[in-house]
C-alpha positions in Angstrom: 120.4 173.2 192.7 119.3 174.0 189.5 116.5 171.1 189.0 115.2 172.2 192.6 114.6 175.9 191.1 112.3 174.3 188.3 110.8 172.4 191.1 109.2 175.0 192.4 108.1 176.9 189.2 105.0 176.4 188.8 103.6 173.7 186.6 101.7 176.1 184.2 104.4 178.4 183.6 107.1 175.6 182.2 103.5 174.8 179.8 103.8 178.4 179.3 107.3 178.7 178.2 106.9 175.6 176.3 104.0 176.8 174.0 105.7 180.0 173.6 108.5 178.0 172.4 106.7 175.7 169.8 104.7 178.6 168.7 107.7 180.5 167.4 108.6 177.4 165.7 105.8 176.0 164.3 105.4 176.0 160.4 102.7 177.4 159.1 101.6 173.8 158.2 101.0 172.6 161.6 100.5 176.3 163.2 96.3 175.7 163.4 96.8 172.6 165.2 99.3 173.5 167.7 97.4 176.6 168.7 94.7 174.4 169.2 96.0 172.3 171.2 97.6 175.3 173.6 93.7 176.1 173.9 92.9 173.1 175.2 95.2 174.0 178.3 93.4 173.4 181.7 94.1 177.0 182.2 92.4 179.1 179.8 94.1 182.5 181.2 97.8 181.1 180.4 96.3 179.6 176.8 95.4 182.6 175.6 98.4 184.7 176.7 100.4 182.3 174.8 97.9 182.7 171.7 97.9 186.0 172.1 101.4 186.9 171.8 101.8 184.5 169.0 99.0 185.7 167.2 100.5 189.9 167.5 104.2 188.0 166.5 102.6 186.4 163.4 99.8 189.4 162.2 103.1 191.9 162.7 104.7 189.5 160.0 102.0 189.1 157.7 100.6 192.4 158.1 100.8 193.8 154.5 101.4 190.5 152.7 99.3 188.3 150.8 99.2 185.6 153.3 97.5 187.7 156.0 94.1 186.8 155.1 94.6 183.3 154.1 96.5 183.1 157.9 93.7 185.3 159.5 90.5 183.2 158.0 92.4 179.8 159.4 93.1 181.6 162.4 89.2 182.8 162.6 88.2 179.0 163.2 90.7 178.3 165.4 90.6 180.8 168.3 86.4 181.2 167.2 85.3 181.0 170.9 87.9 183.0 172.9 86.5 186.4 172.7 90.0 188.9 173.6 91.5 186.6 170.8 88.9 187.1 167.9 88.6 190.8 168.6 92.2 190.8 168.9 92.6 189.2 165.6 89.7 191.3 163.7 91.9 194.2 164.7 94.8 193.2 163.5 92.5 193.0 159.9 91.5 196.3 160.6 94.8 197.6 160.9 96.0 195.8 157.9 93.0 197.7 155.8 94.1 201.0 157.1 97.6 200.5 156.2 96.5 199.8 152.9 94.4 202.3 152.4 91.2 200.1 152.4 87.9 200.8 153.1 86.8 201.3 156.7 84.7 203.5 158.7 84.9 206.1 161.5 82.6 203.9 163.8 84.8 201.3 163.0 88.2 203.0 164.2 86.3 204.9 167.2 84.9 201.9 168.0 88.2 199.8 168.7 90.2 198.9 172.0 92.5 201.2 173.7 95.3 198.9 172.3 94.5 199.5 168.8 94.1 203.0 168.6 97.8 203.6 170.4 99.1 201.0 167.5 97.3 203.2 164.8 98.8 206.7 166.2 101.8 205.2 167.3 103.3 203.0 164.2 105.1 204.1 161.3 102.3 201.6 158.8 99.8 203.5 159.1 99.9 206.2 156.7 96.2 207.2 156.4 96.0 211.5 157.3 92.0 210.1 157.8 92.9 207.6 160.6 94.9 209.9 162.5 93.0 213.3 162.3 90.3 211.1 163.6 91.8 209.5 166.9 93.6 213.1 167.2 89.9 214.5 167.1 87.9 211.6 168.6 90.7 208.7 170.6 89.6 207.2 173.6 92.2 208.2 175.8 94.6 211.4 176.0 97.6 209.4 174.9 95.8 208.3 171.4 94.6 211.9 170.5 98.3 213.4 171.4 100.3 210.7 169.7 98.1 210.9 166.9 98.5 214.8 166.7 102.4 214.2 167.1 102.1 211.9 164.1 100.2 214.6 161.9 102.5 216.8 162.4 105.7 215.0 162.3 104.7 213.7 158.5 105.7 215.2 155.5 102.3 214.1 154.0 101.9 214.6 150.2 99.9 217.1 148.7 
């Protein structure tokens, strides 16, 4: 009964569960190869879900680290032509800059998906007044500028 259930699943979401699998194991050795080889999947959709998700697992990790940008420049040249995934990823950089306290620029942060802004009003990493009194003044949707003015407020910033 069981084997007659994955029968009928289809064939590209056991790929899918697969790669999701092997991507949270893969060292970080063999990580550039194995997301390549998940974008070579016949279906590019499914591929770069997969990526995706792995890539947001791994930049969460590495975020404020000093392997982020040795993992993010490898990264680069792997996922070079999928578009979502390279802006994806040069978000994640942003991000990283914000947190600590790098340089960037309002047209930078205005600028950025939907996605990004709710994860810079939203998470507790970013602790940049600048970044928030911006998307509370200038977000792209409703939901940035309030959670952005919920996280001004709710900070006991220093003086």
């Amino acid at each position: 009964m069981i084997s007659t259930h994955l029968d009928e699943e289809p064939a590209e979401h056991r790929r899918f569960a697969r790669y999701l699998r092997a991507l949270e194991a893969v060292t970080e050795a063999d990580e550039a190869d194995l997301v390549a080889a998940v974008l070579r999947d016949q279906d590019a959709t499914m591929a770069d879900s997969a990526v995706g998700g792995h890539l947001d697992r791994r930049a969460v990790g590495f975020l404020t680290g000093p392997r982020f940008t040795t993992w993010a420049r490898t990264m680069t040249e792997v996922i070079a032509d999928r578009e979502f995934l390279s802006l994806r990823l040069r978000e994640w950089t942003l991000l990283r800059t914000i947190a600590l306290g790098g340089a960037w620029t309002a047209e930078e942060l205005t600028g950025t998906t939907d996605w990004f802004q709710r994860m810079v009003a939203t998470t507790q990493i970013v602790t940049s007044p600048k970044a928030l009194e911006l998307l509370a003044e200038r977000g792209r949707t409703r939901r940035v500028r309030n959670a952005a003015s919920h996280q001004l407020r709710s900070r006991d910033w220093p003086n």
